[in-house]
N, C-alpha and C positions, 0 to 999 in steps of 0.2 A: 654857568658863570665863567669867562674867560678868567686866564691865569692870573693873580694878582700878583704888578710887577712895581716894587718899590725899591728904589735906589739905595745904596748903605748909607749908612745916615754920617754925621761927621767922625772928625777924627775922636779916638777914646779920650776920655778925660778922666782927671783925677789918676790916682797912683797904685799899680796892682802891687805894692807893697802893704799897701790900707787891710788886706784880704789879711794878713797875717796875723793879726793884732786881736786885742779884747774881742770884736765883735766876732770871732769864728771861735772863741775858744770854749776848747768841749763840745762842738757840734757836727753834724755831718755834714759832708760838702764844704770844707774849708777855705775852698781857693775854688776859681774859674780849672774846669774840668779839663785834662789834658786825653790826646788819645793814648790806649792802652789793649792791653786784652782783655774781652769785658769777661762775665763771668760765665758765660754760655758755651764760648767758642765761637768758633769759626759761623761764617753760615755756608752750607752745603749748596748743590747744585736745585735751581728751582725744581720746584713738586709740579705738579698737574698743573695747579695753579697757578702757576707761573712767581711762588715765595719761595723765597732762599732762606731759609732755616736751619738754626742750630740744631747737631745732633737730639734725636729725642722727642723735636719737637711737629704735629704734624697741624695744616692749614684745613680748614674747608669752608663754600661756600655756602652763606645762610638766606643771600635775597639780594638779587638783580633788578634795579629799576626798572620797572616798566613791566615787573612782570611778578605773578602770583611768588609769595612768598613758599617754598612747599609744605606742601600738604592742608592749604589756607587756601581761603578765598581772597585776600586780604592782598594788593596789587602794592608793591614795594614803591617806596615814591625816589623823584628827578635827586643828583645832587646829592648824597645823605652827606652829615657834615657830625656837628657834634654828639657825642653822645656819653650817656651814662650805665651803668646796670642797679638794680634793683629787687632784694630778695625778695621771693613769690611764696610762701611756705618751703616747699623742700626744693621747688626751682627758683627761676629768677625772668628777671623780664629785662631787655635789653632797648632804650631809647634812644632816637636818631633822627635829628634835625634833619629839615627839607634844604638846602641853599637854594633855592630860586625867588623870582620875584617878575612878578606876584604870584601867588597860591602856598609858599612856603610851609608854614608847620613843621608837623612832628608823626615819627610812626612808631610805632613797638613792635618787638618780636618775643612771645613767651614761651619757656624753657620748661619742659618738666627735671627731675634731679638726675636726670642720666645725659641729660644735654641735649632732648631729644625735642623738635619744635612741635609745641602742642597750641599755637595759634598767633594771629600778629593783627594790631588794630592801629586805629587813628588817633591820635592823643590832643591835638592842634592842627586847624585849620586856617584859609584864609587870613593869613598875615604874609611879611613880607623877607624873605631873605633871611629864615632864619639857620645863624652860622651855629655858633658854640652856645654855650650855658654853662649851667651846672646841676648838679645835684644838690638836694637840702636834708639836715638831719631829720626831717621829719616827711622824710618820702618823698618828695614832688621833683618833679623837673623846671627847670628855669631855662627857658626859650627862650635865647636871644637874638634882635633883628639887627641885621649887619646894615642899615641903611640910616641916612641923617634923621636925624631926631626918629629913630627906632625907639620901641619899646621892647618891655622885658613880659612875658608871659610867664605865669605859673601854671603848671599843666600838672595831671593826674596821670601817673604813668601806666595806670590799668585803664584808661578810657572809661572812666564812668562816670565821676565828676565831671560836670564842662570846665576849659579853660579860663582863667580870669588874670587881664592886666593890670599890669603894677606900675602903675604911674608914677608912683611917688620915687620909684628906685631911678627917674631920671629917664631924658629923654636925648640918647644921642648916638654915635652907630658901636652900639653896641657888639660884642667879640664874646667873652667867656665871664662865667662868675664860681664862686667858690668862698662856699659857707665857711666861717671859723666859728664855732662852738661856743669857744671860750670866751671871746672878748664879746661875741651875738653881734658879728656884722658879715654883710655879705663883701667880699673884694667884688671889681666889674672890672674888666679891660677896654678897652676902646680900641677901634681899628682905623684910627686914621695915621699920617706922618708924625703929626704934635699931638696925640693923644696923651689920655693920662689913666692914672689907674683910681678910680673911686672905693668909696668903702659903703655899705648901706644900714643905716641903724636903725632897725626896725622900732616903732614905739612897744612892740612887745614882739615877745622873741618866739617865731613860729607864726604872727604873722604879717603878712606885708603888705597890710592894706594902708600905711602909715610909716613916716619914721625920716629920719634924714641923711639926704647924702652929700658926704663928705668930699674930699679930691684931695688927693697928696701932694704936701711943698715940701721941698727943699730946694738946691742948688740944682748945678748941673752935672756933677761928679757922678762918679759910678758905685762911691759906698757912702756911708756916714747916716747921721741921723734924718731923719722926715718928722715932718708933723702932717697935721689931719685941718683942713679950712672947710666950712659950711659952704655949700654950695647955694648961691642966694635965690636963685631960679633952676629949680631942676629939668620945670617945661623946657626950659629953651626957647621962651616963645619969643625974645626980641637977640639973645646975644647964646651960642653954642656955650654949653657946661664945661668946657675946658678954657672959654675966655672967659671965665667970670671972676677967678680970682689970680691977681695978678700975682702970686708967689706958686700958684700950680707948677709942678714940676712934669715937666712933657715926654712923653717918648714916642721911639717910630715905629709903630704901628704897633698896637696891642694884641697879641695873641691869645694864647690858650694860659691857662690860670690852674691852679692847684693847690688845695691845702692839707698839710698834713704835720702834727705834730710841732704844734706852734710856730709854720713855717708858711708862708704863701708863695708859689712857684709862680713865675708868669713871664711869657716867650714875649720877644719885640721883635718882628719878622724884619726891619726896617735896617736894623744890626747886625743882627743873627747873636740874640744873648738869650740867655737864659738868667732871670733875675732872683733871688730870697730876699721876702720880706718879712724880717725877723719881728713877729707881731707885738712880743714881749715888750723889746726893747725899742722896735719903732726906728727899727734900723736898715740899711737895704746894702746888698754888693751883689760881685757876679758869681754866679754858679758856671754859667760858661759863655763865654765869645770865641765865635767860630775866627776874630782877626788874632786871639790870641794862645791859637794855636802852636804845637810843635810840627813842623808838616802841615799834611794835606788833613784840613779839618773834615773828619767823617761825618758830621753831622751841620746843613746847610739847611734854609728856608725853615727856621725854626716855625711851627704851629700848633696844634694842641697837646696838651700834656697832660699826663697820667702820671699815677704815682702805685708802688705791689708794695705789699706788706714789710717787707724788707728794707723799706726805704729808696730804694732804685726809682730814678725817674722816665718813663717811657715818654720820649718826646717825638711826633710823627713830625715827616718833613711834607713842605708844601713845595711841591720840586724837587730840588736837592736830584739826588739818585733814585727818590721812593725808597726812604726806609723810616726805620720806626727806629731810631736811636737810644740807647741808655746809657744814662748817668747815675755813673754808682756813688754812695756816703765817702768811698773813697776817693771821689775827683777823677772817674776816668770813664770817661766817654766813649762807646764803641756800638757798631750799628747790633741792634737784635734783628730783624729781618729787612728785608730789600722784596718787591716787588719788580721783574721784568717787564719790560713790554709796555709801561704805561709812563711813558715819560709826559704825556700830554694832562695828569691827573693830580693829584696831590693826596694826601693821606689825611684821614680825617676820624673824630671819635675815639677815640684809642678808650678802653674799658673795663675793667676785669670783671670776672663775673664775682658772686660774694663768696665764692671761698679759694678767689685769687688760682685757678687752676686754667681758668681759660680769658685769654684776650680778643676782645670782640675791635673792630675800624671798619673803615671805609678806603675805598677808591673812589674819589667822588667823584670821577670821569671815566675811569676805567679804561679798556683798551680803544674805545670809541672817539674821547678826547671830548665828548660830550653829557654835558649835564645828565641826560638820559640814557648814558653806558654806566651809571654808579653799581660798583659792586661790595657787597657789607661781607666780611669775612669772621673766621671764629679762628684760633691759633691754642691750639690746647698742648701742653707739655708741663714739665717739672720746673714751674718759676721758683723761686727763691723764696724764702715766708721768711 
């Protein structure tokens, strides 16, 4: 997939005085994150690998496109992009979207409890372009296809089940999703310039053969309240799901999505922000914009996001310099690793595994600059819990 290059999008709106008020109070992440020293330190000279790592912490590779995963018969696929992790009993399994188009899908890598690769399968086939997802509380992965009127797949992260589409969650180019628990919907991103962010309500919770999707209105500011509008056509079969209701609230380009603790994270590569949407309250502001910076903002071409137990946000860049940037509860921004040598790539899947010790990503071009140079990494060290 060549680099995706979207323009910044207009000037800020609305008042970063708004951040300070009722809706931040008592919560982490107050204000649009400022740079600082993050809580790791520095990052050291590149390893073998070519990653610049904080003391402590060391890299290795787990599978090269286009080539046996090791010790697997099991051939790594083009592009890897989004991805999730998933407890296996005493290991975990690690799932990673294909980006190309056509042949796209999904692959797996499985972990026994010492980290050690004891096999890697095919989870999703034959679909097109799939970028990000998410994870669901009740195991599966959610493929999603980055192209117009895309679908969303639910896949079995041990390859045994076949995969099966979910029509009802809408049809359009789809980016990331990210289960909330609580209220039983799913958030979706969009990746176009006037995208928007959907919610998906299952008619029963667990599962998604059914249910309705939502799109988010309000204004054009950058905090205040939202509401939730039916979407009246999810096909998409005469007018796209973000023209349909004319109080949708748009943004530029939808990224990577995350939920944790009554909170929905989700990047706008179009900006360069990082947004919360306070689920509770049905409230939204910034977590961070790279134009409202002190200085030289360290973290650019916002893309997928992850969240460690601590509350720290792992946001990978799509460009940028290649790093994998955190955002701490405190508001302060600073790179966790950088990757050399691959400026022609972008960073993709960022993942912990389930007892948050190790982070699994992608280069999803690698030193080659091509789809078919992807290389999927493991970063094991002393995260914060």
């Amino acid at each position: 997939m060549e680099r995706r290059n979207f323009l910044r999008g207009a000037v800020l709106t609305g008042s970063v005085a708004a951040f300070g008020g009722s809706l931040w109070r008592g919560a982490a992440h107050a204000a649009p994150a400022q740079p600082g020293a993050g809580p790791y330190g520095a990052l050291r000279p590149a390893d073998a690998n070519g990653i610049r790592l904080p003391q402590g912490f060391t890299s290795r590779v787990i599978a090269r496109s286009g080539q046996k995963v090791p010790g697997t018969s099991y051939t790594w696929h083009n592009a890897p992009d989004g991805g999730a992790c998933y407890a296996d009993g005493s290991g975990w399994i690690y799932v990673s979207n294909s980006e190309i188009n056509p042949g796209g899908g999904a692959g797996a890598v499985r972990f026994d409890s010492s980290g050690n690769i004891t096999g890697a399968h095919r989870v999703l086939s034959n679909t097109r372009q799939n970028c990000a997802g998410g994870k669901t509380p009740w195991n599966t992965w959610l493929s999603c296809e980055e192209v117009d009127r895309g679908y969303v797949y639910e896949t079995d992260p041990w390859g045994v089940k076949p995969a099966v589409r979910r029509d009802a969650m809408g049809r359009f180019k789809h980016e990331a999703a990210a289960a909330d628990p609580v209220r039983k919907v799913i958030y979706l991103t969009e990746d176009v310039s006037d995208g928007c962010l959907y919610r998906f309500r299952p008619t029963t919770w667990g599962d998604l053969s059914s249910g309705t999707l939502e799109v988010m209105t309000g204004g054009s500011g950058t905090s205040g309240s939202i509401g939730w509008a039916r979407v009246p056509d999810p096909s998409a079969a005469s007018t796209a799901t973000r023209h349909q209701v004319s109080a949708a609230k748009h943004f530029s380009g939808g990224e990577g999505c995350h939920y944790a603790d009554g909170s929905c994270w989700f990047t706008t590569k179009g900006d360069g922000r990082v947004w919360r949407l306070d689920a509770a309250n049905n409230t939204i502001a910034l977590a961070y914009d790279d134009s409202l910076v002190s200085g030289t903002a360290p973290l650019t071409g916002v893309d997928n996001v992850t969240g460690s137990a601590s509350g720290d946000l792992f946001v990978a860049e799509d460009g940028g310099n290649m790093e994998i940037c955190v955002i701490t509860p405190d508001d302060v921004v600073a790179p966790f690793l950088r990757i050399d040598g691959q400026s022609s790539s972008e960073i993709t899947g960022p993942a912990f595994s389930p007892d948050g010790s190790r982070l699994y990503f992608s280069s999803q071009r690698g030193t080659s600059g091509s789809s078919s140079g992807g290389i999927t990494y493991e970063v094991r060290g002393p995260f914060r819990s």
